[in-house]
C-alpha positions as CSV (number, residue, x, y, z in Angstrom):
1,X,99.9,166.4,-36.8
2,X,97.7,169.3,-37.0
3,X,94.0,168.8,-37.5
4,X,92.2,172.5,-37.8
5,X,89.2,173.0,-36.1
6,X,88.4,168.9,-35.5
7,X,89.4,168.2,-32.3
8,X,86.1,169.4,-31.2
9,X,84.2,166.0,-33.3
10,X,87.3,163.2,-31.9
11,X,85.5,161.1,-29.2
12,X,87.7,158.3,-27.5
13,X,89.0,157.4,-23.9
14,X,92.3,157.5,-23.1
15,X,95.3,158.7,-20.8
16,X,98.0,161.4,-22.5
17,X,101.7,159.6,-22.2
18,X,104.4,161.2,-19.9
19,X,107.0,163.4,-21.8
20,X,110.5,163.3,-20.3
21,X,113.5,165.5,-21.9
22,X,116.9,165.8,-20.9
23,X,118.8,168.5,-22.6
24,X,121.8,170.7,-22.2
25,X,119.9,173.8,-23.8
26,X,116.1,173.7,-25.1
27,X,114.2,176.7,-27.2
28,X,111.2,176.4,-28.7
29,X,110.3,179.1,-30.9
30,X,107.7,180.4,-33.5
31,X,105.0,178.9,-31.0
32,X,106.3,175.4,-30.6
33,X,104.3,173.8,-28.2
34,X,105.1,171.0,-26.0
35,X,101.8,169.0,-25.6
36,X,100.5,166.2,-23.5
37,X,96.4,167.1,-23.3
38,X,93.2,165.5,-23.2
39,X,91.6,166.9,-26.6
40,X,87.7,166.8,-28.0
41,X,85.2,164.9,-26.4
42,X,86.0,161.8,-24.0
43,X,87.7,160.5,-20.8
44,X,91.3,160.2,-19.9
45,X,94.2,161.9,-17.9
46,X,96.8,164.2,-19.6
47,X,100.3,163.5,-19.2
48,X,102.9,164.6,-17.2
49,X,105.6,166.9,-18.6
50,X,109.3,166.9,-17.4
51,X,112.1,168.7,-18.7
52,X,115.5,168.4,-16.9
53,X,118.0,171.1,-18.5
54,X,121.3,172.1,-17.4
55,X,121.2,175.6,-18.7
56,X,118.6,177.4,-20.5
57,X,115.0,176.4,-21.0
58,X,113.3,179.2,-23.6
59,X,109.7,179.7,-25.1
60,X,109.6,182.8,-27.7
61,X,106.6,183.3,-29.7
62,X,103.6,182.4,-31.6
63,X,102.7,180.0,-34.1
64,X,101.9,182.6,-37.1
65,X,99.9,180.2,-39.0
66,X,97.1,180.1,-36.7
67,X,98.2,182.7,-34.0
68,X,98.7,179.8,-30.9
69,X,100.9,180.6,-28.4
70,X,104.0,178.4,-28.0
71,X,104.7,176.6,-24.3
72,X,104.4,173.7,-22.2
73,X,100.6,172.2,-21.8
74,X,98.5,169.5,-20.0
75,X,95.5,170.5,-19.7
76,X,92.2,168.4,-20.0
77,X,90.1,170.0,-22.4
78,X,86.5,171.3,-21.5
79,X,84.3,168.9,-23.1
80,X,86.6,166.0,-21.4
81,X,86.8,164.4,-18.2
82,X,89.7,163.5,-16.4
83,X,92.7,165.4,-14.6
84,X,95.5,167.6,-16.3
85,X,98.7,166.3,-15.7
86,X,102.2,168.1,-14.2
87,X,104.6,170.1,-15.5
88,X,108.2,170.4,-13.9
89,X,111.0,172.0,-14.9
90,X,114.7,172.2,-13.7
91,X,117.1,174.7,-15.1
92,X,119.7,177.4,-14.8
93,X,117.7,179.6,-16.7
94,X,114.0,179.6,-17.5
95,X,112.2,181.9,-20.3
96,X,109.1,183.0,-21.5
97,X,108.6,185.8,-24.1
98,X,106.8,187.1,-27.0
99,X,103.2,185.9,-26.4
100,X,105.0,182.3,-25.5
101,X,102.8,180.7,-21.9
């Protein structure tokens, strides 16, 4: 769901859920994002994100649309309170490229 320039007006409390993926290959590309924050205004922890992959983990590019880079995030947003979460990944072969973080 994307919600343009709104996150900034959500209020609630909250924690993020944990994200867990198991995967013989995984690319993301065009700026896909995997995402477990705290956004707009409120309290809550972010999630933590795992990703167990037997060969290749990727992230290549940006998100054109809106120019967002693609990667893995749990991050507690400014106007929030709470703790980001983890991020942990096991694989052969891990990378990030083309404005990808």
């Amino acid at each position: 769901i994307s919600i343009p320039n709104e996150f900034g007006k959500l209020e609630s409390s909250g924690n993020s859920g944990n994200i867990n993926i198991i995967a013989d290959d995984f690319i993301a590309s065009e700026g896909a994002r995997i995402n477990s924050s705290i956004l707009g205004a409120g309290a809550g922890n972010a999630g933590s994100v795992t990703l167990e992959v037997g060969n290749k983990v990727a992230f290549e590019g940006i998100d054109e649309f809106n120019q967002s880079s693609g990667g893995i995030f749990s991050v507690v947003q400014n106007n929030s309170q709470g703790n980001g979460g983890n991020i942990e990944i096991n694989a052969e072969n891990i990378t990030i490229s083309n404005g990808a973080e």
